[in-house]
C-alpha positions in Angstrom: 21.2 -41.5 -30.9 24.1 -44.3 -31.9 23.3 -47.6 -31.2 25.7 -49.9 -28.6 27.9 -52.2 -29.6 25.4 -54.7 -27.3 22.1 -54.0 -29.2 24.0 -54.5 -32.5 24.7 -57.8 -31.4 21.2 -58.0 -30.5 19.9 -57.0 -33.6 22.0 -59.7 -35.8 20.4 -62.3 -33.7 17.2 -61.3 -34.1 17.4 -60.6 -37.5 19.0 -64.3 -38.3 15.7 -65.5 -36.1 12.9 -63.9 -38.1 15.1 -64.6 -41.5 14.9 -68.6 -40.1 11.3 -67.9 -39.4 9.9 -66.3 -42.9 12.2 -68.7 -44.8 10.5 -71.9 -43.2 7.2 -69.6 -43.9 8.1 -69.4 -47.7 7.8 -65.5 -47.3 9.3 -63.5 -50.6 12.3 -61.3 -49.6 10.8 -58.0 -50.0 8.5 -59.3 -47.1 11.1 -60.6 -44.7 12.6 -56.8 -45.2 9.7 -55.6 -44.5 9.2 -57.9 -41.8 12.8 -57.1 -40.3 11.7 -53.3 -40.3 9.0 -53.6 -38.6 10.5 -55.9 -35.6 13.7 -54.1 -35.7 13.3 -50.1 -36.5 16.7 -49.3 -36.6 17.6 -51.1 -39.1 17.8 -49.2 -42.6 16.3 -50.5 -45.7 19.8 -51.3 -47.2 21.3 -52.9 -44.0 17.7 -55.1 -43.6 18.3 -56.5 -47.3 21.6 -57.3 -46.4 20.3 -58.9 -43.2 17.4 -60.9 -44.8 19.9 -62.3 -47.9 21.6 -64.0 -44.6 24.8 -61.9 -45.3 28.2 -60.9 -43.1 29.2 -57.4 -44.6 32.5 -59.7 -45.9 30.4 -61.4 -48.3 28.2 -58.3 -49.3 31.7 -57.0 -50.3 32.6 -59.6 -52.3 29.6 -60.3 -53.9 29.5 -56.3 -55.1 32.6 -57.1 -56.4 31.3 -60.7 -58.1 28.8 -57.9 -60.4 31.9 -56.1 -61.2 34.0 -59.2 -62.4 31.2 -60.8 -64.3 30.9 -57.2 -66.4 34.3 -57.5 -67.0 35.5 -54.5 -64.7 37.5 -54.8 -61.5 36.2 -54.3 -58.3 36.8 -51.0 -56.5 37.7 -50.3 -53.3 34.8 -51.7 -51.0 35.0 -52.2 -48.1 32.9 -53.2 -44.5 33.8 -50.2 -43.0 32.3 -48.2 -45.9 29.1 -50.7 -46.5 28.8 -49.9 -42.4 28.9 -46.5 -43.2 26.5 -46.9 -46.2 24.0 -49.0 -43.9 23.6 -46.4 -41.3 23.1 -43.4 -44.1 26.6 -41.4 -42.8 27.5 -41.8 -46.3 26.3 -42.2 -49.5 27.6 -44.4 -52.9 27.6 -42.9 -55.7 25.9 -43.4 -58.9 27.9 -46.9 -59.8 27.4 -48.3 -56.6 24.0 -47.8 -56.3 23.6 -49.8 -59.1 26.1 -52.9 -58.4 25.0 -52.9 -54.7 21.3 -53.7 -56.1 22.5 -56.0 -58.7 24.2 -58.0 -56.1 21.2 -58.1 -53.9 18.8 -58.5 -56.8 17.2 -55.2 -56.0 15.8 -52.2 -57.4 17.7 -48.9 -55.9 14.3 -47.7 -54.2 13.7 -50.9 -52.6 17.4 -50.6 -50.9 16.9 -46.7 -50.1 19.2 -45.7 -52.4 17.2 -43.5 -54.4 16.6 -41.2 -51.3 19.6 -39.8 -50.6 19.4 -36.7 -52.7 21.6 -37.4 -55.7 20.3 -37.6 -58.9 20.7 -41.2 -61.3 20.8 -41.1 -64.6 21.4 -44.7 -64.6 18.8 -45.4 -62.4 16.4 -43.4 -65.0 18.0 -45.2 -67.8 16.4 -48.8 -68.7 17.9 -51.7 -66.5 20.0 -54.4 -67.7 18.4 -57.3 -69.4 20.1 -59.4 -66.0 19.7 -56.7 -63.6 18.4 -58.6 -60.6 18.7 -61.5 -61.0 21.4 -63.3 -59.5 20.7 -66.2 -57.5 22.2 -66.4 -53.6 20.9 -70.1 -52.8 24.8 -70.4 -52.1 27.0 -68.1 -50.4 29.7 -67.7 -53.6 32.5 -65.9 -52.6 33.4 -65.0 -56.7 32.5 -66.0 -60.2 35.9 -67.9 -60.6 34.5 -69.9 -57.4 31.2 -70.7 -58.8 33.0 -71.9 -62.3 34.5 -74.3 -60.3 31.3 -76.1 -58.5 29.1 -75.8 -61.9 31.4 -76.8 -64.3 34.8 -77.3 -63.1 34.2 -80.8 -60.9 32.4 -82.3 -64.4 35.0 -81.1 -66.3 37.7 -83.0 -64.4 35.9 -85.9 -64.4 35.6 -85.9 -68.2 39.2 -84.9 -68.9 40.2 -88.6 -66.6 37.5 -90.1 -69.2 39.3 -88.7 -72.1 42.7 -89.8 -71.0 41.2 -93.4 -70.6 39.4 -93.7 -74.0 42.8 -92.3 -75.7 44.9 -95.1 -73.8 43.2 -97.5 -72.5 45.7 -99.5 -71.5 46.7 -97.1 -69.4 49.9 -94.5 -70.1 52.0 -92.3 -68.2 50.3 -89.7 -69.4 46.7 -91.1 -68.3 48.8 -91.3 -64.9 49.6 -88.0 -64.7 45.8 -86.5 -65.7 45.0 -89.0 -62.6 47.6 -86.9 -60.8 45.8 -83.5 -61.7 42.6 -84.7 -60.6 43.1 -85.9 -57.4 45.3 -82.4 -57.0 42.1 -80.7 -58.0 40.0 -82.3 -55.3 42.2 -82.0 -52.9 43.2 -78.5 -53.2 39.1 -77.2 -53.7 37.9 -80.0 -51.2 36.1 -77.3 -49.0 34.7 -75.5 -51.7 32.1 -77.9 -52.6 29.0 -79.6 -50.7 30.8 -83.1 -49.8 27.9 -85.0 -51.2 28.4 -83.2 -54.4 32.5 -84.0 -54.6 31.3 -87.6 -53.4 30.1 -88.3 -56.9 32.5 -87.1 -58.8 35.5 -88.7 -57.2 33.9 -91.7 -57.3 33.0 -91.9 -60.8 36.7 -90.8 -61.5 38.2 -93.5 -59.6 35.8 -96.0 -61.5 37.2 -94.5 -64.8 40.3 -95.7 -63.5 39.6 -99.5 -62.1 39.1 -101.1 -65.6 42.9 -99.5 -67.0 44.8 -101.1 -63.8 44.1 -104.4 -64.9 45.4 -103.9 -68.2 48.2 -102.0 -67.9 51.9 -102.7 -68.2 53.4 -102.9 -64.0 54.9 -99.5 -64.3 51.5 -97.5 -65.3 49.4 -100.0 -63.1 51.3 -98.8 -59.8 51.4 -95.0 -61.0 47.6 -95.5 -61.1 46.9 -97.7 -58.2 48.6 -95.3 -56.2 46.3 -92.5 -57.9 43.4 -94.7 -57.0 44.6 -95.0 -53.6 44.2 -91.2 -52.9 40.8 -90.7 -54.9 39.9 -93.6 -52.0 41.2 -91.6 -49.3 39.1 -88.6 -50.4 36.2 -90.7 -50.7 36.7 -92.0 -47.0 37.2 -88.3 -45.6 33.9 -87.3 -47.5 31.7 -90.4 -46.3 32.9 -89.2 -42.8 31.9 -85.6 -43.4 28.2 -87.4 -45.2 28.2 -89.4 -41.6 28.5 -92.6 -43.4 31.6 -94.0 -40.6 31.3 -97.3 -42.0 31.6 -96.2 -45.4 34.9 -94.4 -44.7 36.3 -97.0 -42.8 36.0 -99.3 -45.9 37.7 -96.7 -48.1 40.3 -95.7 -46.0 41.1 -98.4 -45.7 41.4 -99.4 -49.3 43.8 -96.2 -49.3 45.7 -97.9 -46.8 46.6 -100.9 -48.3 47.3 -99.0 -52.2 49.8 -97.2 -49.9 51.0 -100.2 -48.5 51.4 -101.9 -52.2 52.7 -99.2 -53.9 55.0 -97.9 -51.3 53.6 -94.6 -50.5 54.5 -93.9 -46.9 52.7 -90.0 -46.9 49.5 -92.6 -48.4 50.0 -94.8 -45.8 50.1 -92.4 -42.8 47.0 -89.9 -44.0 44.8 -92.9 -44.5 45.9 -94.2 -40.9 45.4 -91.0 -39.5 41.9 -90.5 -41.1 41.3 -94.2 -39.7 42.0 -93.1 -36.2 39.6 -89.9 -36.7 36.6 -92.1 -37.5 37.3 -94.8 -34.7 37.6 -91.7 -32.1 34.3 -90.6 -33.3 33.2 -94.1 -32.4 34.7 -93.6 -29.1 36.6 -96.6 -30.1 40.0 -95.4 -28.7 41.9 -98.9 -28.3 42.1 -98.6 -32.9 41.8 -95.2 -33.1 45.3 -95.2 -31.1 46.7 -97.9 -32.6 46.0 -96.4 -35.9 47.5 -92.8 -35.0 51.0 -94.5 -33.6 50.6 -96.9 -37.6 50.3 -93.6 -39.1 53.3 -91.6 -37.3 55.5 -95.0 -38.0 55.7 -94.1 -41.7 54.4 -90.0 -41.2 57.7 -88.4 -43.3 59.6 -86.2 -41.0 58.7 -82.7 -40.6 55.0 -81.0 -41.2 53.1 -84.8 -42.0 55.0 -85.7 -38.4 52.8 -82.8 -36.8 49.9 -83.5 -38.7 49.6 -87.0 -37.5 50.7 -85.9 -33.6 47.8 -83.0 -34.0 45.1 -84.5 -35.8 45.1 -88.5 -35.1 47.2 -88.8 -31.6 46.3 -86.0 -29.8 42.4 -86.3 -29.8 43.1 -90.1 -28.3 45.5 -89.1 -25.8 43.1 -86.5 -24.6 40.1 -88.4 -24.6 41.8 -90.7 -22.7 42.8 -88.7 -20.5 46.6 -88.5 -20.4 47.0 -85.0 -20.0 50.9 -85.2 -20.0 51.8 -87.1 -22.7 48.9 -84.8 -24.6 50.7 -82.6 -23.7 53.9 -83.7 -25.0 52.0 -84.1 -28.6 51.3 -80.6 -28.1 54.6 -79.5 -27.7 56.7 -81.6 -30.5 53.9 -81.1 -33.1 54.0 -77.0 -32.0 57.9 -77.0 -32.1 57.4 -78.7 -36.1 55.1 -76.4 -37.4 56.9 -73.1 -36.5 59.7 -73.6 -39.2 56.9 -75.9 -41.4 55.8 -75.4 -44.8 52.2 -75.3 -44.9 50.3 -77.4 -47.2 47.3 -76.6 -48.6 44.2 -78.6 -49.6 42.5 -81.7 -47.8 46.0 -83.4 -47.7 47.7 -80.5 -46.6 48.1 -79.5 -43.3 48.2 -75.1 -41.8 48.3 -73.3 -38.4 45.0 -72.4 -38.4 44.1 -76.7 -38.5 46.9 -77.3 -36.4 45.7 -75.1 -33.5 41.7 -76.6 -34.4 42.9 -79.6 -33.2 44.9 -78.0 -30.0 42.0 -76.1 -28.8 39.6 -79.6 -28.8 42.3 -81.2 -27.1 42.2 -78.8 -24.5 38.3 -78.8 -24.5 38.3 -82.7 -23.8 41.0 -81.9 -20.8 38.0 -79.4 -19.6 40.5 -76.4 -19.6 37.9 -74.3 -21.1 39.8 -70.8 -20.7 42.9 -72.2 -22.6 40.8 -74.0 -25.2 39.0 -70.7 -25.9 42.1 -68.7 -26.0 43.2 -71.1 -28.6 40.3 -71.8 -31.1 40.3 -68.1 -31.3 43.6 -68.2 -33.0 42.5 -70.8 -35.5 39.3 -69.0 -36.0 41.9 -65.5 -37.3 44.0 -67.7 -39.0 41.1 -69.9 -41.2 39.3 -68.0 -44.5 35.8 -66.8 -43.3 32.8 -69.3 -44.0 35.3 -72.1 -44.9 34.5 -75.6 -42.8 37.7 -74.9 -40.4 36.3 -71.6 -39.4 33.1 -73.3 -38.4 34.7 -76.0 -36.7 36.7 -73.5 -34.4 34.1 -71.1 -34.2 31.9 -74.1 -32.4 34.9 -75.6 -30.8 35.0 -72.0 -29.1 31.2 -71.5 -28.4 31.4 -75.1 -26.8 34.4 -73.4 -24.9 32.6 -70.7 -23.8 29.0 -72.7 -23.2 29.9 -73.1 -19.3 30.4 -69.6 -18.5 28.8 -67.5 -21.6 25.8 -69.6 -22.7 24.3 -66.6 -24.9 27.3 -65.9 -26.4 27.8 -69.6 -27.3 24.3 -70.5 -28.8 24.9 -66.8 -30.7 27.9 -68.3 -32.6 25.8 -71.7 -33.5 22.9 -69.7 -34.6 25.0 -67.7 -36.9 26.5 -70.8 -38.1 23.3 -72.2 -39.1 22.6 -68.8 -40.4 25.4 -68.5 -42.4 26.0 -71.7 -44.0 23.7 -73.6 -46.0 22.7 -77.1 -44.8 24.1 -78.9 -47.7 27.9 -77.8 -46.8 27.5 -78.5 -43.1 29.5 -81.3 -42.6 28.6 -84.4 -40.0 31.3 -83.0 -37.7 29.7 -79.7 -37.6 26.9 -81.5 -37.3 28.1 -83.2 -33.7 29.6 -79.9 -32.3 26.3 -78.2 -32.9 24.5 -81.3 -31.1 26.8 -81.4 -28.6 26.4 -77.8 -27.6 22.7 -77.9 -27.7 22.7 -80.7 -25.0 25.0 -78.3 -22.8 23.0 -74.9 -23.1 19.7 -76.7 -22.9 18.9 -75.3 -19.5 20.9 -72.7 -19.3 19.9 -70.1 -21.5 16.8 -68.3 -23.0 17.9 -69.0 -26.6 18.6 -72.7 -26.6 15.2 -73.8 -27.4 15.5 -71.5 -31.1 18.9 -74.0 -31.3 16.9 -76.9 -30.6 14.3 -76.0 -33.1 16.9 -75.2 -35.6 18.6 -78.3 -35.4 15.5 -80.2 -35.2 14.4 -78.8 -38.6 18.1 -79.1 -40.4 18.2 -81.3 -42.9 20.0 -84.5 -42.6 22.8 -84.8 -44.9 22.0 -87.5 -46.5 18.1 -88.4 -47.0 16.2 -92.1 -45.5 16.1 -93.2 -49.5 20.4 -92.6 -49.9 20.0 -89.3 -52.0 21.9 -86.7 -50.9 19.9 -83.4 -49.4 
């Protein structure tokens, strides 16, 4: 007999549950398989593996295909509807997918079921590669060309600025332009990395940089003030996401004023808008407007117009509640960013952010349905996993915590589920808090959210080291 669409759901939640349960346990994950098994039985051995790794059938896929790319091969056709199909034994992989799926989940073949299906393995038979197995999945890597870039790539950045600055150092255009790259490079892979991680090295780059400025001819000196200026305004954005507010109001704004000096009006706006994010999480809405309308007053025309309207002014006017002229943000910013180019990176600006910041607008108004209807929008249009999708996937359970509680504390335990403490970022942090106080009574589950968030690790430990 099939199983409904309802106990599937079911199952996933359970299954996260007793994966939260044997991992604060120290169980081994043979035995929170086994342990899945026994509490759920419908769950194959294959789809419990999957389950106890803490794995979407997206990221199973792309991990198969992260074995593929590290042999040198490219990756087949896999995809969730087959590894669906796989899972519930209506089909069966063949030879060379037995064997990638279990080095992706650092299995042997008989411990995943795949031995049993009837088909004969000479590769199973054969001896095992030397590396068969073992993989690590502390972090949920989406490729190998992803995890270059957080073991070696952020380092290597870092060292190239260090280079530049030992080969001229009293400074260069050249040494101006490697600044350039680098803060490109942060910006662009901001998300990928844990923000205490990309604290570090942005910092210790823009200290590479301080001791050139005050040698350098006036030229080079405002080419890398200016470059110093945005390494500052990442450094303000990730002390907000570490929760340190004071911290990011300092750098921001330090990124300010660069902009200021060197005449960078896009510096000048970002750092004003970020400045009005951090005093509306202080509920400080006298600077946080004051800063949005600073911001807008040198925003270029066109998509950094919207982005300051969306993300600075419209949480203010909202949370003050001046549902009209909210309102009106919504509209002009809406009417830039159909004909907009999209910008990627921490600087940049999409859709998918654009609407993020829509729906919580509408969320503050307390038009829940509409705010819903919205976040869901962002939520299709962000990359699975990535911090945007979390924000609007809690910015739609907080939508939905009124009149679906279960639903709602179901998308935060996945979150938690999902993504590992260390890349859950403060604001995350506050949405998740925020929907615990609002489901605490009315649901069966919210005291497993309550534990949960009581035993999540605080960003940044009591001594200042990072978790």
């Amino acid at each position: 007999m099939g199983v409904t669409r309802g106990r599937r759901a079911e199952i996933q939640r359970e299954a996260s549950r007793i994966r939260a349960q044997c991992q604060r346990n120290g169980h081994t994950q043979e035995r929170i398989v086994t342990t899945l098994r026994s509490a759920l039985p419908e769950l194959t051995a294959l789809e419990a593996w999957r389950l106890a790794l803490g794995w979407s059938r997206p990221q199973a896929v792309r991990e198969v295909a992260a074995v593929y790319r590290a042999d040198g091969l490219l990756p087949p056709g896999l995809t969730q509807a087959l590894l669906c199909r796989y899972e519930h034994e209506q089909a069966e992989p063949g030879t060379e997918y037995r064997i990638m799926i279990s080095r992706a989940y650092g299995a042997r073949p008989e411990q995943l079921g795949l031995e049993t299906r009837g088909l004969w393995c000479s590769t199973c038979a054969a001896p095992l590669p030397l590396h068969y197995g073992q993989r690590q999945h502390e972090e949920p890597s989406t490729s190998r060309e992803e995890a270059m870039t957080t073991a070696s790539g952020l380092p290597a950045i870092r060292e190239s600025v260090q280079w530049g600055v030992l080969d001229a150092p009293e400074g260069s255009a050249s040494l101006v332009a490697v600044a350039e790259a680098a803060v490109e490079h942060y910006a662009l892979h901001y998300s990928k990395h844990a923000p205490a991680i990309l604290h570090e090295e942005v910092r210790a780059t823009r200290s590479l940089l301080s001791a050139v400025v005050a040698t350098a001819d006036q030229k080079t000196a405002r080419g890398l003030r200016r470059q110093v200026g945005w390494l500052s305004a990442l450094l303000g954005n990730l002390a907000y996401h570490l929760d340190d507010r004071a911290g990011a109001r300092a750098h921001l704004t330090l990124a300010g004023a660069f902009g200021e000096s060197t005449g960078d009006a896009t510096l000048t706006a970002w750092s004003s808008g970020a400045l009005s994010m951090v005093a509306t999480a202080r509920c400080d809405w006298d600077h946080a407007r004051g800063h949005a309308e600073h911001g807008l007053q040198h925003a270029p025309p066109g998509l950094r117009r919207a982005q300051l309207l969306g993300w600075a002014l419209l949480p203010t006017l909202a949370a003050l509640g001046h549902a009209s002229q909210a309102d009106d943000a919504v509209s002009e910013s809406d009417e830039i960013m159909q004909t907009a180019v999209e910008l990627p990176g921490r600087f940049g600006y999409d859709r998918a952010e654009h609407r993020l910041h829509v729906a919580e607008a509408h969320l503050t108004l307390e038009r829940y349905d509409r705010a819903a209807e919205v976040a869901r929008t962002s939520i299709a249009a962000a990359p699975e996993h990535t911090p945007g999708w979390v924000a609007a996937t809690l910015v739609l359970a907080l939508a939905e915590a009124r009149d679906a509680p279960e639903q709602a504390v179901g998308r935060a335990l996945d979150i938690l589920n999902l993504i590992p403490p260390a890349r859950l970022r403060a604001t995350a942090r506050s949405r998740l808090a925020r929907l615990e106080r609002l489901l605490i009574t009315s649901t069966s589950l919210a005291p497993e959210l309550t534990e949960r968030l009581r035993t999540l690790p605080a960003p940044i430990r009591t001594d200042g080291t990072a978790a």
